[in-house]
C-alpha positions in Angstrom: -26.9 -0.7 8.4 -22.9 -0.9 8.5 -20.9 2.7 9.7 -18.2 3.1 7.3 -15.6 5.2 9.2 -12.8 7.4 6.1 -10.6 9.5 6.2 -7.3 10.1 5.3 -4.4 8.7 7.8 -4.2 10.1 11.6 -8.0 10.4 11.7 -8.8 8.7 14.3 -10.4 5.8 11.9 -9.2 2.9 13.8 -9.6 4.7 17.7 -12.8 5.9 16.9 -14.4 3.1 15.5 -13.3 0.4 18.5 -15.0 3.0 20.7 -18.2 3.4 18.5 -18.4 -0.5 18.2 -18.3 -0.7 21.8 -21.2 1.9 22.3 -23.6 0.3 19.8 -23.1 -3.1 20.5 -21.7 -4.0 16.9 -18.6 -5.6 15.4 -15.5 -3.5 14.6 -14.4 -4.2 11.5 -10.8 -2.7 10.5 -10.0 -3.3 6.7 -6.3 -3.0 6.7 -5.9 -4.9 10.2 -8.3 -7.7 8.5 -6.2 -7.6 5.4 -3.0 -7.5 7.7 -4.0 -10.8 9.4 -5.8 -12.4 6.6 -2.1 -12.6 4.7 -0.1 -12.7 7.7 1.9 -9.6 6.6 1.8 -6.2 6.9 0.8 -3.6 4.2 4.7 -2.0 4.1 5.7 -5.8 3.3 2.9 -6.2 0.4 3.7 -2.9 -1.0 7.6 -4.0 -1.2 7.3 -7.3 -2.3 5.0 -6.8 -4.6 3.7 -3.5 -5.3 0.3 -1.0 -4.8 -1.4 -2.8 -7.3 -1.1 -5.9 -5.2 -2.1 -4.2 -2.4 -4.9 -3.0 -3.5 -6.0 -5.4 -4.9 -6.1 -7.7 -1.8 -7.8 -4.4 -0.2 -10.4 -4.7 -2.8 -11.6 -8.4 -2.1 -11.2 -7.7 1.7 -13.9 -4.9 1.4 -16.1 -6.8 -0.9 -15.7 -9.9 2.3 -16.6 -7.0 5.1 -19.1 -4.9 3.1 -21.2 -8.2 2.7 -21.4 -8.2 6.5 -24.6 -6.6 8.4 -24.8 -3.7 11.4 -20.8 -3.3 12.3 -18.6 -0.5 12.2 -16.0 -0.6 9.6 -13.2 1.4 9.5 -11.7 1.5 5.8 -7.8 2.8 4.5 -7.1 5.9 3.7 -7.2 5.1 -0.1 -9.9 2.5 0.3 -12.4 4.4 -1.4 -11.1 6.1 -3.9 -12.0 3.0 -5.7 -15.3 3.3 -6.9 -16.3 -0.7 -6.7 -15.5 -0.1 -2.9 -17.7 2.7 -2.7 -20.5 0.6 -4.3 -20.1 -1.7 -2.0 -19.9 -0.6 1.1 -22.7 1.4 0.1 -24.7 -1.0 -0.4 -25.5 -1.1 3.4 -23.4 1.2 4.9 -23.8 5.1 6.0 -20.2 7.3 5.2 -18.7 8.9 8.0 -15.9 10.7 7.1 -12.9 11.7 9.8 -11.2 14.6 9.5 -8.7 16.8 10.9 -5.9 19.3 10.2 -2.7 18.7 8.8 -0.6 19.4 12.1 -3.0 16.9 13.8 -2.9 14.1 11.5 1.0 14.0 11.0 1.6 14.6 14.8 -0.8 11.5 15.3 0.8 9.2 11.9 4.3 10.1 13.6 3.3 9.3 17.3 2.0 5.6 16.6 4.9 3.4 17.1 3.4 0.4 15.1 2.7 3.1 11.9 5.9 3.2 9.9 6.3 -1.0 10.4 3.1 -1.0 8.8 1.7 2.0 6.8 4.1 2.6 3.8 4.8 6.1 2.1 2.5 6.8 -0.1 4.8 9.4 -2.1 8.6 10.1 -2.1 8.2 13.5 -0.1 8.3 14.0 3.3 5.2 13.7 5.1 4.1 17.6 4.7 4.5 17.2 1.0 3.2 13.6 0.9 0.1 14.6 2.7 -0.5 18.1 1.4 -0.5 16.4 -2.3 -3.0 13.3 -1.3 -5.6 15.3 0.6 -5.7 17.4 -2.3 -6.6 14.5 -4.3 -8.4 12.5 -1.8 -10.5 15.2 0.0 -12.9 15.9 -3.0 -13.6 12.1 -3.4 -14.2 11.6 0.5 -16.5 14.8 0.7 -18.5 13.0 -1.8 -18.9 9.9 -0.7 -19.5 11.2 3.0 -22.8 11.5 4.6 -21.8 13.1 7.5 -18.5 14.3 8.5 -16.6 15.6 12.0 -13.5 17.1 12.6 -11.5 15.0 15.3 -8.7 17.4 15.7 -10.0 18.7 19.1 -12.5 16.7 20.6 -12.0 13.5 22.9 -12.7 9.5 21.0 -15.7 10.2 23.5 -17.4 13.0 22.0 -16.6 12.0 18.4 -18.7 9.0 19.0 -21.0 11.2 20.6 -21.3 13.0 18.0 -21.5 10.1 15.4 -24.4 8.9 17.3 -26.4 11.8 17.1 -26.2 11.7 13.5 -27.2 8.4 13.3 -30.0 8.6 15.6 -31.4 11.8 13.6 -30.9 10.4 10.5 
């Protein structure tokens, strides 16, 4: 059974699930950083040269590739799974964990990592407040309900998030 780490951006997706990976023993799978080196470009150079729909679309065949794979930890984009083919898939053998963590957190985090504005694009012409006010409000609803179990990362160490994601999986 795959781990499908989601969230939104500044989760902890990609941190938490190199450290889960480790603990279990399982391949760390990161969609966008498979997707990044698969091309041999980042996701702000797709999205400029040729658009979200390209984009997503590459992100689409990439989690149809990494879905198919057995017992790793997959951390997913942001937006990954508000497609519902994704969902399907990855379902298919994988238990939702979804990330979480307040606003202040998340943007704090997305504007502390160096490599994130070379490759994450802006997902909306706001600022970041605005940008990320108006996509949890569309995303949260649809990650809720694809999530089987969920944390809050804001205040607890990459440590005891895996902790805790361990226990879940070891009760469930």
């Amino acid at each position: 059974m795959n781990i499908v780490l989601i969230g939104y951006r500044g989760t902890g997706k990609t941190a938490v699930g190199i450290a889960l990976s480790k603990r279990l023993g399982r391949p760390f799978y990161d969609a966008d950083a498979y997707l990044e080196e698969k091309l041999g470009r980042t996701i702000s150079d797709m999205v400029a040269g040729q658009g979200w729909p390209f984009f997503r679309a590459r992100e689409k065949e990439v989690i149809r590739e990494i879905a198919a794979k057995d017992d790793c930890v997959i951390a997913t984009g942001g937006g990954a799974v508000m497609d519902r083919d994704n969902v399907a898939w990855l379902r298919d053998k994988g238990t939702f964990v979804l990330l979480k963590a307040d606003m202040d957190t998340m943007i704090r985090r997305i504007q502390g990592d160096e490599s994130s504005p070379k490759q994450r694009p802006k997902l909306s012409e706001g600022d970041i407040y605005e940008e990320t006010e108006s996509l949890l409000k569309q995303r949260m609803p649809i990650y809720e309900g694809v999530a089987d179990f969920s944390v809050d990362t804001s205040n607890l160490t990459i440590d005891g998030l895996v902790d805790q994601i361990v226990r879940y999986l070891q009760a469930e």
